[in-house]
C-alpha positions in Angstrom: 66.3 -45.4 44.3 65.9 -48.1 47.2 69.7 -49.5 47.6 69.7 -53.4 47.5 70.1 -55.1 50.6 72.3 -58.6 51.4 71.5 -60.0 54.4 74.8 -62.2 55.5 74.3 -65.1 58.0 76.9 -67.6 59.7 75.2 -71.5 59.5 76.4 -74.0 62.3 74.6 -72.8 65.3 72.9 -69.8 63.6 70.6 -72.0 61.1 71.7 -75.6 62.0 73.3 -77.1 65.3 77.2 -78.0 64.6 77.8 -80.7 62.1 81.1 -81.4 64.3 78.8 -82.0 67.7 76.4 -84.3 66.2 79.1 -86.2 64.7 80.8 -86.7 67.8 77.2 -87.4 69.4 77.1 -90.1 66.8 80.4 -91.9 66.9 81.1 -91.0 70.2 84.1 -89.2 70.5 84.5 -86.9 72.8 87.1 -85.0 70.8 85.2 -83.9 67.9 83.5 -82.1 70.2 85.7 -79.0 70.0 85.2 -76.3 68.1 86.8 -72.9 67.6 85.3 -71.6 71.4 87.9 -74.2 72.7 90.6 -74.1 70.2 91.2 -70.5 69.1 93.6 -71.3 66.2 91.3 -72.6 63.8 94.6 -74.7 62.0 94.9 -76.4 65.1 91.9 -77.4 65.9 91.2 -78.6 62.2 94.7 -80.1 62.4 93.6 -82.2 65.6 90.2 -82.8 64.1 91.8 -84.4 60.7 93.8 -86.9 62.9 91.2 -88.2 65.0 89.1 -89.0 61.5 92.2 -90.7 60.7 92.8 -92.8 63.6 89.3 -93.7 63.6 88.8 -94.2 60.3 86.0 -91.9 59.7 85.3 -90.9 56.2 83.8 -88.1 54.0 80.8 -90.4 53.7 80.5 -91.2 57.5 80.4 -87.3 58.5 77.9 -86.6 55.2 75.2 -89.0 56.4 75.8 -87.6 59.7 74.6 -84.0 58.2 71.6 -85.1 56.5 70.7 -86.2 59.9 70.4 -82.3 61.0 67.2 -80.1 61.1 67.1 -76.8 61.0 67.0 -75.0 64.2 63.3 -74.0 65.3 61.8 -71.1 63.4 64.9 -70.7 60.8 63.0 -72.3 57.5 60.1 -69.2 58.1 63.1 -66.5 59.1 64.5 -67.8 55.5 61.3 -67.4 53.6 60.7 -63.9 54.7 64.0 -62.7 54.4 64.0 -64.2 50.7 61.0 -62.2 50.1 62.5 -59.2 50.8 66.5 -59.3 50.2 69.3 -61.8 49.0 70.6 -63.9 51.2 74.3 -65.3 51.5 76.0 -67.9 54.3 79.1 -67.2 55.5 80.6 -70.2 57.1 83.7 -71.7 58.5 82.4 -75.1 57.7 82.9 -77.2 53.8 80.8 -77.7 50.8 81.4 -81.0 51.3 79.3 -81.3 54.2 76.6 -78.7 53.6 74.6 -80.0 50.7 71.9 -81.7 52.5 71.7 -78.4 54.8 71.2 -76.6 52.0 68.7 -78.6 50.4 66.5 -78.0 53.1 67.0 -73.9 53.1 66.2 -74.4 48.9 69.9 -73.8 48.4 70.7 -70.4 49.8 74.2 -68.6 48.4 76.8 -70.3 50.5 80.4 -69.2 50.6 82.9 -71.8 52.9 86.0 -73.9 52.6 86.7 -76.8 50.9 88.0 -80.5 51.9 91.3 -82.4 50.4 89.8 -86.1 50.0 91.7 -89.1 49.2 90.3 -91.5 46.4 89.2 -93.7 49.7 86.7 -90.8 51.0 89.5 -90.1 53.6 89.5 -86.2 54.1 93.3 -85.2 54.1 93.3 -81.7 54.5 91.3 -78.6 54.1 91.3 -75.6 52.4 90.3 -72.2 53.5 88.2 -69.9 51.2 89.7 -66.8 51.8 92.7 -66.3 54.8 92.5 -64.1 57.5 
């Protein structure tokens, strides 16, 4: 009997460039363009990432249309239709479901398992929430 087989993929930079680059591309802060290759500790560099949304009064909205913005990289929506034909697929991701849906929309909604945003009832994100700890 043929085992099944799970084929696990990361998203930002794997599938689709950073959602954090082009947003700093966009609004043009240089700051958002860390990521986890310049600030190991991922708490911090969220932690520093949050503030500079605050202080410059970006929103959950502002970042979302941001990410609809963002193609797939070359070649990935063919990799993901013959991989679907022959095994499940499933992201793992350090980035949020709050930002992903239009990515996903454009894969037809592969299995995604990442963290989750704390957002204030003016679109503010206020904190973030990891979906499992290291």
């Amino acid at each position: 009997m043929a085992q099944p087989v799970v084929t696990c993929l990361d998203m930002e930079g794997v599938l689709f460039p950073e959602i954090w680059l082009a947003l700093a591309d966009k609004v043009g802060i240089q700051e958002l363009r860390l990521t986890t290759r310049d600030v190991a500790d991922y708490d911090v560099l969220m932690k520093k990432r949050l503030e500079v949304l605050k202080v410059h009064r970006i929103t959950l909205r502002d970042i979302q249309e941001v990410a609809s913005t963002i193609s797939p990289l070359p070649g990935v929506p063919d990799f993901i239709g013959w991989l679907r034909e022959r095994c499940q697929i499933i992201i793992l991701s350090d980035t949020y479901y709050e930002f992903v849906g239009p990515l996903m929309k454009k894969l037809e909604f592969p299995t995604i398992f990442c963290h989750t945003l704390g957002v204030d009832s003016h679109g503010f994100i206020t904190d973030y929430f990891l979906r499992q700890h290291d």
